[in-house]
N, C-alpha and C positions, 0 to 999 in steps of 0.2 A: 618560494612556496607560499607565503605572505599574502604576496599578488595573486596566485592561483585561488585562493581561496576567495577575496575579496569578488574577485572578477565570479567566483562561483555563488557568491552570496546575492551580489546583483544582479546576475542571470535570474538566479530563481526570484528575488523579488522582482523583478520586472516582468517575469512570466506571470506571478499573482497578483499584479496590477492590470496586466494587459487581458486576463481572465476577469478581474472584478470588474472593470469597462467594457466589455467586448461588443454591447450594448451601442455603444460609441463609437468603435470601432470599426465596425462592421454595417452597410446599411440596409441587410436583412437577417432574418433569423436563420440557427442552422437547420430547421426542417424547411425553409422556402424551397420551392420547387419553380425553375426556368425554364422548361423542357424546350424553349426555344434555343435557350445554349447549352448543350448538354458537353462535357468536357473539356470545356473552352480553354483556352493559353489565359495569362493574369490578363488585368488590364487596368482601368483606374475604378471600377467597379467591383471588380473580383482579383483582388491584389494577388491571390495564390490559385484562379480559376475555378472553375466548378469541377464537379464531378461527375458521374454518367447520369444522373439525374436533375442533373443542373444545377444542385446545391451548391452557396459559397465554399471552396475549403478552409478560409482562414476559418470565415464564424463556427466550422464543424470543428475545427481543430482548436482554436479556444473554447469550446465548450467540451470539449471530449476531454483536455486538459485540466479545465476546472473539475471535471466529476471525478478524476484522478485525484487532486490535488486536494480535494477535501475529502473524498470517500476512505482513501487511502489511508493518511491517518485514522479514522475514525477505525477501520479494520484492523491498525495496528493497537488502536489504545482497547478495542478490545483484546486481542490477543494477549499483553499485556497483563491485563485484568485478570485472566482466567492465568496466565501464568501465576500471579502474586497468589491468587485462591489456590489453585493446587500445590503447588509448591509452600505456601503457608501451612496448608492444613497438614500436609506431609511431615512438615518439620516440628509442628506441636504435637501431634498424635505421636509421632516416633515408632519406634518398633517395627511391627511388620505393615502397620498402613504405610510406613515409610518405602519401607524395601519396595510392597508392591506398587505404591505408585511411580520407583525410581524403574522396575521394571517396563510399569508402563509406557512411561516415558521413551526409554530403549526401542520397545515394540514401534514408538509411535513413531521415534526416529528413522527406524528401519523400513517402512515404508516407503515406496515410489511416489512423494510428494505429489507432484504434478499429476500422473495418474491418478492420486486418491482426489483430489480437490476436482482432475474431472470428472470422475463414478461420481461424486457427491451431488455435483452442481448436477450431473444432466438428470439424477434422478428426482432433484425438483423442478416444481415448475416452468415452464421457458415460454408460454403464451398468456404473458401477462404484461403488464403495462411497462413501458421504460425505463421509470423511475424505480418501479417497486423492483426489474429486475437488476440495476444497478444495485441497490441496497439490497440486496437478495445475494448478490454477489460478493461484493464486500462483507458480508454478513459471514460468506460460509470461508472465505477467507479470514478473517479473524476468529473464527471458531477452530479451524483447522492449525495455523500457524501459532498453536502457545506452547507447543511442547520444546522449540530449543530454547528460549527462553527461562522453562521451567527449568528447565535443566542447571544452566547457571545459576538462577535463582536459590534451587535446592542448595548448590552444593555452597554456596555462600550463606544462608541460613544453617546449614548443618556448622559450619567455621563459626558463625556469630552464638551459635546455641552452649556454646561452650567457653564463652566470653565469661569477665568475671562479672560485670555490668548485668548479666542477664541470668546469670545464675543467683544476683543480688535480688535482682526484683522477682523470681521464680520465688527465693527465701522470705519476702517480704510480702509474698501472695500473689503474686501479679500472675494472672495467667490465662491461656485461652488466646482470645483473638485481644484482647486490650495488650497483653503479651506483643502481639504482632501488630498491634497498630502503634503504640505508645517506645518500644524500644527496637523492633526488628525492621521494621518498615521505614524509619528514618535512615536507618543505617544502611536500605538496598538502596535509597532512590537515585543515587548516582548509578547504579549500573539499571534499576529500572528505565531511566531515562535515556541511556543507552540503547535498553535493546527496543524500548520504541522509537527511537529516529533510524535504528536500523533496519528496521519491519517494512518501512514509509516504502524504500525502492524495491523491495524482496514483494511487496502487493501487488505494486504497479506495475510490476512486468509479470507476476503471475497473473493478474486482469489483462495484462496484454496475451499472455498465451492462451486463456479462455475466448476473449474476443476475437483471435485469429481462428480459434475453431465451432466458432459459432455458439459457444458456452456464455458470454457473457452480458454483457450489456446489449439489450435488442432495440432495433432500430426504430426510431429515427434519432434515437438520443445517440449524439457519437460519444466513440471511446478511443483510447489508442489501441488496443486489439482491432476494433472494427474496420478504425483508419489502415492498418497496417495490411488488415485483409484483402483490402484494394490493391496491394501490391506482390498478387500472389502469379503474375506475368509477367516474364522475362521482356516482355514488351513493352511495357509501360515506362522502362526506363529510357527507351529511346525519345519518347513522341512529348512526356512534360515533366521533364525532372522535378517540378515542382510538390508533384507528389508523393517526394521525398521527403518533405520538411517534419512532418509526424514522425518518423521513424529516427530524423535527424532529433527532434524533441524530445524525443524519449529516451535517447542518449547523452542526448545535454544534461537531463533532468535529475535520471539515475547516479551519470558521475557527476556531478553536483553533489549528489548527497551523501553519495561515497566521501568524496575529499572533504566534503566540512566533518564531517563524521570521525574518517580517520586521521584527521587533525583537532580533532577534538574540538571543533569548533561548537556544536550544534552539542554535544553529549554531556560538556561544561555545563 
């Protein structure tokens, strides 16, 4: 298991090297347009072929990787955030801001995730620029994803509030948010850290199910939703398997993060 994990470790580092050169790699960009080759087989030009538009797919799929690979985090350490904030405030307030925000929570749990995250997105903007709708994306994704989070959080601050350590410095005056930043907040960070390496692949395939339904990163900027959207014909797998490799990637990638994660590799 040892070995699994290693071989999982250099997977993903070498996907974030081969995304930080791609430049290099690759010897156009992913929006060029070849319309003279449009679909083409690999070749020593087009290592993984074009697509209906004659774009490279490697340079689309290292770029569509990259905006994964950083946005992703970025929507987890938000969600995160807003988890430590409600779940803190929750547990200093006590009482009934307690209860209602644990009910909150519940409500917020019981919801059709994937449905709520698409009502949300599609009722913001979607003719807007690539970049802004990737970050628009990620955005509603880290806003949306802090409630299980919170959840653990609470119920670990509720266990730590009755600690003798904290009932010391509550007797000693301590309180409020220096409370929770000076004595509560060191004591989450191991499972904080946790449940942001756990957020990382729970993003990246809900940006994949938005991109496969037109909800998320718009073109010409690829994603692995958008990539994936190309393979919405039972056709396509006879005539260039090659345009597989995204869907194979995104597989790679997720359990990768799964096993370092649940080897505590990544949460250490």
């Amino acid at each position: 298991m040892k070995y699994a994990r290693t071989v999982a470790a250099l997977l993903l580092s070498t996907l974030v090297l081969a995304c930080v050169f791609r430049d290099q790699l690759t010897p156009v960009g992913y929006d060029h347009q070849d319309r003279n080759i449009p679909n083409a087989f690999r070749s020593r030009q087009h290592l993984l072929g074009t697509d209906a538009l004659g774009r490279d797919r490697l340079a689309r799929v290292l770029e569509g990787t990259r905006v994964s690979l950083v946005l992703a985090p970025s929507a987890a350490a938000i969600s995160t955030v807003l988890a430590i904030l409600i779940a803190g405030t929750a547990a200093l307030a006590g009482g009934w801001v307690e209860r209602l925000t644990a009910s909150g929570i519940d409500l917020f749990l019981s919801l059709p995730w994937l449905f709520l995250l698409v009502t949300v997105r599609a009722l913001l903007p979607l003719n807007v620029s690539p970049m802004t709708s990737a970050v628009i994306t990620f955005s509603v994704l880290g806003c949306l994803g802090w409630a299980g989070a919170a959840r653990l959080l609470s119920a670990q601050l509720s266990w730590l509030r009755s600690r003798d350590f904290i009932l010391l410095a509550r007797a000693s005056g301590c309180g409020g948010f220096r409370l929770l930043r000076r004595h509560l907040l060191p004591n989450l960070m191991p499972l904080v850290y946790a449940q942001f390496w756990i957020s990382i692949p729970t993003f990246i395939l809900a940006e994949a199910n938005l991109g496969i339904l037109g909800l998320g990163v718009s073109e010409p900027l690829p994603s692995w939703g958008s990539l994936l959207r190309e393979l919405d014909s039972f056709s396509v797998f006879g005539w260039n398997l090659w345009q597989l490799v995204p869907l194979a990637l995104l597989i790679a990638v997720v359990s990768c993060f799964h096993l370092l994660i649940s080897k505590g590799e990544i949460a250490a």
